[in-house]
TILO-380045 format. One record per residue: x, y, z of N, C-alpha, C, O in turn; residue number from 1; residue in three letters. Coordinates in steps of 0.1 Angstrom, whole numbers, plus 2048, in hexadecimal, padded with zeros to 3 digits. Example, Ala and Ser with C-alpha at 12.3 -4.5 7.8 and 13.67 -1.06 7.14 Angstrom:
+-----+-----+-----+------+------+------+-----+-----+-----+-----+-----+-----+-----+--------+
| nxx | nyy | nzz | caxx | cayy | cazz | cxx | cyy | czz | oxx | oyy | ozz | num | residu |
+-----+-----+-----+------+------+------+-----+-----+-----+-----+-----+-----+-----+--------+
| 884 | 7C7 | 84E |  87B |  7D3 |  84E | 884 | 7DF | 84E | 88E | 7DF | 855 |   1 |    ALA |
| 880 | 7EA | 847 |  889 |  7F5 |  847 | 881 | 800 | 84F | 886 | 80B | 850 |   2 |    SER |
+-----+-----+-----+------+------+------+-----+-----+-----+-----+-----+-----+-----+--------+
//
This chain:
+-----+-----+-----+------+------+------+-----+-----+-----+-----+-----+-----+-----+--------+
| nxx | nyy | nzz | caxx | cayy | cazz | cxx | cyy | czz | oxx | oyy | ozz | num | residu |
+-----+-----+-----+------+------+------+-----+-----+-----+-----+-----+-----+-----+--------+
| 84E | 85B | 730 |  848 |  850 |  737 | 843 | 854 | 745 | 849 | 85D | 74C |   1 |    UNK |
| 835 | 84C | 74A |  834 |  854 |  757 | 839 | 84C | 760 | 83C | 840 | 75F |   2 |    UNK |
| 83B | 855 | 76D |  83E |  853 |  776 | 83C | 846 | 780 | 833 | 849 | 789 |   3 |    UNK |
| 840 | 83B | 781 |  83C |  831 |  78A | 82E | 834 | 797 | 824 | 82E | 799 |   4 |    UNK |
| 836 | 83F | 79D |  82D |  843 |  7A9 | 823 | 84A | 7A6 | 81D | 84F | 7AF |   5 |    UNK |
| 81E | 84D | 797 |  811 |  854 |  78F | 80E | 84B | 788 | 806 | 84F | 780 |   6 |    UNK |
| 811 | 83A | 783 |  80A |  833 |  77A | 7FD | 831 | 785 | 7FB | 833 | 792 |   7 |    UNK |
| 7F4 | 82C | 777 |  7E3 |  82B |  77A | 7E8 | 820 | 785 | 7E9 | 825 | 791 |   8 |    UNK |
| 7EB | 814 | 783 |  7EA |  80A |  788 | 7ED | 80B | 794 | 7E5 | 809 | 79C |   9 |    UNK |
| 7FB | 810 | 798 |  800 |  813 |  7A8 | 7FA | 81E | 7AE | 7FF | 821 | 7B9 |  10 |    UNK |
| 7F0 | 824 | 7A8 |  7E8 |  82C |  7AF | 7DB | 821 | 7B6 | 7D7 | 81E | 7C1 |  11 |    UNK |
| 7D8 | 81D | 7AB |  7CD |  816 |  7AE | 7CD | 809 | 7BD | 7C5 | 804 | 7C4 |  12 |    UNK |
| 7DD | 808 | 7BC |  7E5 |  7FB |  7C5 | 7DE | 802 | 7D3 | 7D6 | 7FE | 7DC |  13 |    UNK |
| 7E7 | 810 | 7D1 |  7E6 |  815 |  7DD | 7D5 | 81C | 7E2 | 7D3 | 81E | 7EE |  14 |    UNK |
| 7D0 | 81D | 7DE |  7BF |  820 |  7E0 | 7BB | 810 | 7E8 | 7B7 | 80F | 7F3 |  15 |    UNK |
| 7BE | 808 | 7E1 |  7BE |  7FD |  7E7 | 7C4 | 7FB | 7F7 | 7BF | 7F7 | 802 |  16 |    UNK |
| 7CA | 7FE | 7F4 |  7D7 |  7FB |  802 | 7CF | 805 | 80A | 7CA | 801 | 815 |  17 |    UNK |
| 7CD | 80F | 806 |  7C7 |  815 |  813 | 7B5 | 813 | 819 | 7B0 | 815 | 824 |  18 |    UNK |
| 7B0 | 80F | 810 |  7A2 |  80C |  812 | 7A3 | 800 | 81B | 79C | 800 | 825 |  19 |    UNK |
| 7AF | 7F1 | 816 |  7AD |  7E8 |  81C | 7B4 | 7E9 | 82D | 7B1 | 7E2 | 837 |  20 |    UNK |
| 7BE | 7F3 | 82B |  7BF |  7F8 |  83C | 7B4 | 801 | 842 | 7B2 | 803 | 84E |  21 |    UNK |
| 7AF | 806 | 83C |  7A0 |  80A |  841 | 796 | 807 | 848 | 790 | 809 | 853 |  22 |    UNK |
| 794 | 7FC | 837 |  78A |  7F3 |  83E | 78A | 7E9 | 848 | 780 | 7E2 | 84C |  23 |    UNK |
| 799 | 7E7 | 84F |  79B |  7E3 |  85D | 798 | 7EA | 865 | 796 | 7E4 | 86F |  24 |    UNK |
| 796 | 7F8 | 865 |  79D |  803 |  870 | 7A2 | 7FA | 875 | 79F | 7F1 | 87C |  25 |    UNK |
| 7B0 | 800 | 86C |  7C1 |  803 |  872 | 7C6 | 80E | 86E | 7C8 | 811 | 862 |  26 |    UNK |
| 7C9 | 817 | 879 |  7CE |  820 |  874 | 7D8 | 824 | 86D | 7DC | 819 | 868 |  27 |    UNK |
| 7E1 | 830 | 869 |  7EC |  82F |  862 | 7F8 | 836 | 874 | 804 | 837 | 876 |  28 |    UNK |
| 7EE | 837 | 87A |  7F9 |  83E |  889 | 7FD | 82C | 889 | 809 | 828 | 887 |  29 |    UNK |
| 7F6 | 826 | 88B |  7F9 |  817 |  890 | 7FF | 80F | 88D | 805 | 807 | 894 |  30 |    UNK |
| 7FE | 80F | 878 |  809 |  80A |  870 | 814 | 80F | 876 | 81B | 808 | 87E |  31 |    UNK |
| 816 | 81B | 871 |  821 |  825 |  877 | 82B | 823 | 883 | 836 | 81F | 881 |  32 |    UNK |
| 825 | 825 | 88E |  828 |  81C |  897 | 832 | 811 | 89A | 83C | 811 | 8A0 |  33 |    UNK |
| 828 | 806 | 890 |  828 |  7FD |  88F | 83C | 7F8 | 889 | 844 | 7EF | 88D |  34 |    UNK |
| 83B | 7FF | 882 |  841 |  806 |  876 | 851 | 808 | 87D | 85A | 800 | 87A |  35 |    UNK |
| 852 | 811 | 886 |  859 |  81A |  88D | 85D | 826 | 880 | 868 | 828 | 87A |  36 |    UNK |
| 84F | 82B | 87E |  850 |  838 |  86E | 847 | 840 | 875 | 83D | 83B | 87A |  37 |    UNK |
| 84A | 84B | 874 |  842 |  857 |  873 | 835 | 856 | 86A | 835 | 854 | 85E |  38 |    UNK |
| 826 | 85B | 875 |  81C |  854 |  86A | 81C | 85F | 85A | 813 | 85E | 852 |  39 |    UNK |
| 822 | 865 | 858 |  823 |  870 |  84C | 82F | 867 | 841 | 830 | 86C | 836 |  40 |    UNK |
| 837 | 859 | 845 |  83C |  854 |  83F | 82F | 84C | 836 | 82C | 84D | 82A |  41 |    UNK |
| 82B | 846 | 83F |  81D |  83C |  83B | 813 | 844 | 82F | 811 | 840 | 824 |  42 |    UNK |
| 80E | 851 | 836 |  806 |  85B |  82E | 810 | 85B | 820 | 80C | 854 | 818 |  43 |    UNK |
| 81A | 860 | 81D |  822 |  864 |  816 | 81E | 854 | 80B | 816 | 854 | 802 |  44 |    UNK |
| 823 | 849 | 80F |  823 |  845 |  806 | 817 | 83B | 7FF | 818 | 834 | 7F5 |  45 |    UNK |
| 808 | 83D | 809 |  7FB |  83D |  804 | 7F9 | 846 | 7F8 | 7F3 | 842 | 7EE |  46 |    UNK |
| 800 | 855 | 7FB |  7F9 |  859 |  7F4 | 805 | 859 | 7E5 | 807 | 863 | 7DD |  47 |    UNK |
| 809 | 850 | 7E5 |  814 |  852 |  7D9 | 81A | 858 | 7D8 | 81C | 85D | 7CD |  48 |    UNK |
| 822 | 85D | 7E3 |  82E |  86E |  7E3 | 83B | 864 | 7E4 | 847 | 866 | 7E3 |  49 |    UNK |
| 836 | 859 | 7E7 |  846 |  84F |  7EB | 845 | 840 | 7E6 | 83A | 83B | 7E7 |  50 |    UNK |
| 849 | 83C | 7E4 |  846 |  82D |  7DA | 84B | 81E | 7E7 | 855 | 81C | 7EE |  51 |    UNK |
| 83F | 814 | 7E6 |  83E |  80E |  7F1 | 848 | 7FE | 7E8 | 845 | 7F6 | 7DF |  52 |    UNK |
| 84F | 7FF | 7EE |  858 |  7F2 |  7E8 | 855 | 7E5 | 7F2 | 851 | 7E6 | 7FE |  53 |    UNK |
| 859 | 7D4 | 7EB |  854 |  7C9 |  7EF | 85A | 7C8 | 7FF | 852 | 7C6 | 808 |  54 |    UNK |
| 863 | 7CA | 801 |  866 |  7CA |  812 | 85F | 7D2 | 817 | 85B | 7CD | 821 |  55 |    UNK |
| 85B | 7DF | 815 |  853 |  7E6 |  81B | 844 | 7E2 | 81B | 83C | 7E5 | 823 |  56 |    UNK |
| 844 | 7DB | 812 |  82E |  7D8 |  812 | 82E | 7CE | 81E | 825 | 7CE | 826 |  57 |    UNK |
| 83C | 7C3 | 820 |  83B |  7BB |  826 | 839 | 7BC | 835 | 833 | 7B5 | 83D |  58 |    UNK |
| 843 | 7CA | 837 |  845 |  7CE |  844 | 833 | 7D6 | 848 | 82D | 7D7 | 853 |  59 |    UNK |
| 831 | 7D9 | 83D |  822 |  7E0 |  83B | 819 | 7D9 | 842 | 814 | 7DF | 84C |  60 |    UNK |
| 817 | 7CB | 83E |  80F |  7C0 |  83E | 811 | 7BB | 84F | 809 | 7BA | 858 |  61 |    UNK |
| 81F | 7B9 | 84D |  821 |  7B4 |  85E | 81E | 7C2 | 86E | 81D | 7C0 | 87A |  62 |    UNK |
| 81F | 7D0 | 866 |  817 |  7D7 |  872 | 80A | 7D6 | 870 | 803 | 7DA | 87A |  63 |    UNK |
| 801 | 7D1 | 865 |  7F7 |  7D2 |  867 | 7F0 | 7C3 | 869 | 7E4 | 7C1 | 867 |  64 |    UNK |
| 7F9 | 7BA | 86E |  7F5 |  7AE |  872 | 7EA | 7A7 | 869 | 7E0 | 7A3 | 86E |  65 |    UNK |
| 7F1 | 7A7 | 858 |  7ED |  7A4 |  84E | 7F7 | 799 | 843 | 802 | 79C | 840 |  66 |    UNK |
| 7F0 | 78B | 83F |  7FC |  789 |  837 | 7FE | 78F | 828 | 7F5 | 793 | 820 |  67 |    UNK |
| 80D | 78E | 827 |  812 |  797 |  81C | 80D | 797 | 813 | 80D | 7A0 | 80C |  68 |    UNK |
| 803 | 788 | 80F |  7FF |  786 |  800 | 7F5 | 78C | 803 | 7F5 | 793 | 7F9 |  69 |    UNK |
| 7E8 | 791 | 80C |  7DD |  79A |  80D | 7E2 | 7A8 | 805 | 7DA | 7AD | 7FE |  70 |    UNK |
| 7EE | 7AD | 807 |  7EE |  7B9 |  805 | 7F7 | 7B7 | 7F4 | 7F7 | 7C1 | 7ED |  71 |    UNK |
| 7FD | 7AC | 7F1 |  7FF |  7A8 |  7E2 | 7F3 | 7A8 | 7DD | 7EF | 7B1 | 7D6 |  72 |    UNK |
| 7ED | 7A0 | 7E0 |  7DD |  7A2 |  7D8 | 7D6 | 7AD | 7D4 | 7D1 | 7AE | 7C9 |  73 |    UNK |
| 7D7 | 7B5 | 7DB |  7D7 |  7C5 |  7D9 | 7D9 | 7CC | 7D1 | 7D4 | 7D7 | 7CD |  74 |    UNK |
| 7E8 | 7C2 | 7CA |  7F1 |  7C9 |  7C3 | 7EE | 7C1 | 7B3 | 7EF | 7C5 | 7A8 |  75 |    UNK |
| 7EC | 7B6 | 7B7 |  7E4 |  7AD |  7A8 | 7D7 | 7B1 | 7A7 | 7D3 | 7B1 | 79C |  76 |    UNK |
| 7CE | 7B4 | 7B0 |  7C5 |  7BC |  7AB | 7BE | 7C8 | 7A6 | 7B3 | 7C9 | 7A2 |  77 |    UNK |
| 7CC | 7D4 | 7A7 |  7C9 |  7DD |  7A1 | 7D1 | 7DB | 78F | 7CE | 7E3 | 787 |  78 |    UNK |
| 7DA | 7CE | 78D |  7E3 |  7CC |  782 | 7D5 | 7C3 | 77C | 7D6 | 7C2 | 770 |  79 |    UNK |
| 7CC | 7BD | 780 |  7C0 |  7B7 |  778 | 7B8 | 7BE | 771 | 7B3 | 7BD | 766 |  80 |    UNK |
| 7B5 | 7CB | 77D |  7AF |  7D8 |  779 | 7AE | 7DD | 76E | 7A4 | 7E0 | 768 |  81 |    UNK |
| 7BB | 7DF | 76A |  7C1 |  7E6 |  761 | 7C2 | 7DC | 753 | 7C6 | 7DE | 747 |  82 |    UNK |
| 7BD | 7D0 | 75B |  7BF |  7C9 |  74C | 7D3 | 7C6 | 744 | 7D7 | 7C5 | 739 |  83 |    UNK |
| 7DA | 7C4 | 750 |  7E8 |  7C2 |  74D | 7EE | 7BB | 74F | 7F1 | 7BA | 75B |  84 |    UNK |
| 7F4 | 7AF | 744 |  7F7 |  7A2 |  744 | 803 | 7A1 | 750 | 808 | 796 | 752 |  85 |    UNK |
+-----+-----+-----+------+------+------+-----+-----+-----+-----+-----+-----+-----+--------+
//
């Protein structure tokens, strides 16, 4: 079975996640920051090396002065993607 932090879909979540802090410019120093995390914590789990759990998206959401369901949506839109009930 694959790996959670290699399925299509939570890849796809996270391409998301980072395009949509992008297309703020917000940085990941800033999240980070934000965070009190080292920005290589942030990097790390953009790029799927670390798996981003619901307290964390939340804490995500509030350094990037976002509400939580913007960045759930994110997460229903890459599971629509994929065509998954």
């Amino acid at each position: 079975m694959r790996s959670n932090l290699h399925n299509p879909v939570y890849q796809d979540f996270l391409r998301r996640l980072v395009e949509y802090r992008k297309d703020r410019n917000i940085s990941q120093v800033s999240v980070s920051a934000r965070l009190g995390k080292e920005q290589s914590h942030l990097s790390k789990s953009e790029r799927g090396e670390r798996r981003i759990d619901a307290i964390e998206l939340v804490q995500i959401a509030r350094a990037m002065d976002v509400p939580p369901s913007d960045l759930l949506a994110l997460a229903e839109a890459a599971i629509d993607a994929a065509k998954i009930k």
